[in-house]
C-alpha positions as MATLAB code, in Angstrom:
seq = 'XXXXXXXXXXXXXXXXXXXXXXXXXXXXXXXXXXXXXXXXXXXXXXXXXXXXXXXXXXXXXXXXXXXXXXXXXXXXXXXXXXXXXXXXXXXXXXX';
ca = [
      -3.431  -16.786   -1.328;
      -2.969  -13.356   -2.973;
       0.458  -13.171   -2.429;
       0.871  -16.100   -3.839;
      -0.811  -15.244   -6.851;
       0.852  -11.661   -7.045;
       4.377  -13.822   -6.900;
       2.879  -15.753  -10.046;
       1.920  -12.497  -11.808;
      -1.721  -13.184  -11.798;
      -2.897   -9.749  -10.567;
      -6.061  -10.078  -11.123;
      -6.333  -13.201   -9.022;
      -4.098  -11.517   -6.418;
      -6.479   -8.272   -6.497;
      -9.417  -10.626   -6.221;
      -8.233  -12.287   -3.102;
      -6.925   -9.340   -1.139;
     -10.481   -7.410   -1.753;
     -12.272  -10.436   -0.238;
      -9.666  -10.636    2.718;
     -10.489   -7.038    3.006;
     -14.157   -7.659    3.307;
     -14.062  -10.727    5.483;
     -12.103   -8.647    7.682;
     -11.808   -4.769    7.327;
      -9.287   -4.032    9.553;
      -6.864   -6.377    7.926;
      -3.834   -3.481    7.400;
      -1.536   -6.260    5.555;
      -4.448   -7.103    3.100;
      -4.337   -2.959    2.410;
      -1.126   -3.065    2.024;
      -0.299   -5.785   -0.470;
      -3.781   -5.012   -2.373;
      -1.708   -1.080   -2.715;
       1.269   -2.952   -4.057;
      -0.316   -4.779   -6.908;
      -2.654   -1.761   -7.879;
       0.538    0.075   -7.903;
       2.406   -2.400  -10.095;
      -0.339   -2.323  -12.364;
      -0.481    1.492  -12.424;
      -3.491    2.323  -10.705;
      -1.695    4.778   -8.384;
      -4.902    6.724   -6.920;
      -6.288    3.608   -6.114;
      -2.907    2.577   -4.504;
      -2.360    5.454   -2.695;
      -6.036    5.098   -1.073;
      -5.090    0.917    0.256;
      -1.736    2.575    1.544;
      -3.463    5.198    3.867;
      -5.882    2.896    5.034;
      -2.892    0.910    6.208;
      -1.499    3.829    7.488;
      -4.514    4.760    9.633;
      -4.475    0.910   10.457;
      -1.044    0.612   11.471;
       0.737    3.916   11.274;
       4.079    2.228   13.008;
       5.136    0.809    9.683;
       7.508    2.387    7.940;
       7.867    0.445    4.558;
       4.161    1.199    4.213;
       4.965    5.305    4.387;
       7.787    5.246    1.878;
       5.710    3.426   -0.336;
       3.021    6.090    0.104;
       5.853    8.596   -0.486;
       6.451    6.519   -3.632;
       3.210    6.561   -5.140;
       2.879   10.137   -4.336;
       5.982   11.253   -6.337;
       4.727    8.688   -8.882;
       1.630   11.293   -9.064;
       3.633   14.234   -8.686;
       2.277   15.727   -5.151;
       5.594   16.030   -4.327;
       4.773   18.144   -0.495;
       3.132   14.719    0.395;
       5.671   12.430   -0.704;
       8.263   14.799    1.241;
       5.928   14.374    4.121;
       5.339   10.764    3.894;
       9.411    9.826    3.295;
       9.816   11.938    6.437;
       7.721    9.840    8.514;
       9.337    6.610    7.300;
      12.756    7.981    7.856;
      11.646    8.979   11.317;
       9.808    5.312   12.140;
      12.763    3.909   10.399;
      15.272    5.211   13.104;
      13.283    3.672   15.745;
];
């Protein structure tokens, strides 16, 4: 249901539904994941950067969820971690 609300630009709603999937289930990484991407979209990159490590320490195979870390890190300007997190996803990437 969040996605579908984050496709319709209703972030709130979106943010609503992926902090409740999140609490009905805490170890749901994708729920993380897509809750970073609409805090990021909205600009709330600390907050962002916290649902993308908690994916990371969820599911640390996933490469797409490392560049975006890298991303959001750059965004901030802690550019030793975005290096770091890029080179991870390049390396899970080649896998």
């Amino acid at each position: 249901m969040g996605k579908a609300w984050a496709s319709l630009d209703r972030r709130e709603e979106a943010i609503s539904c992926f902090r409740r999937a999140i609490e009905l289930n805490p170890k749901f990484a994708q729920a993380y994941q897509s809750l970073g991407d609409v805090l990021d979209s909205r600009g709330q990159i600390d907050e962002a950067i916290g649902c993308y490590e908690k994916t990371i320490e969820l599911k640390p195979d996933i490469w797409e969820v490392h560049q975006k870390l890298g991303d959001a890190l750059q965004e901030k300007g802690e550019i030793d971690g975005a290096i770091e997190a890029y080179n991870r996803a390049i390396e899970l990437a080649k896998n």
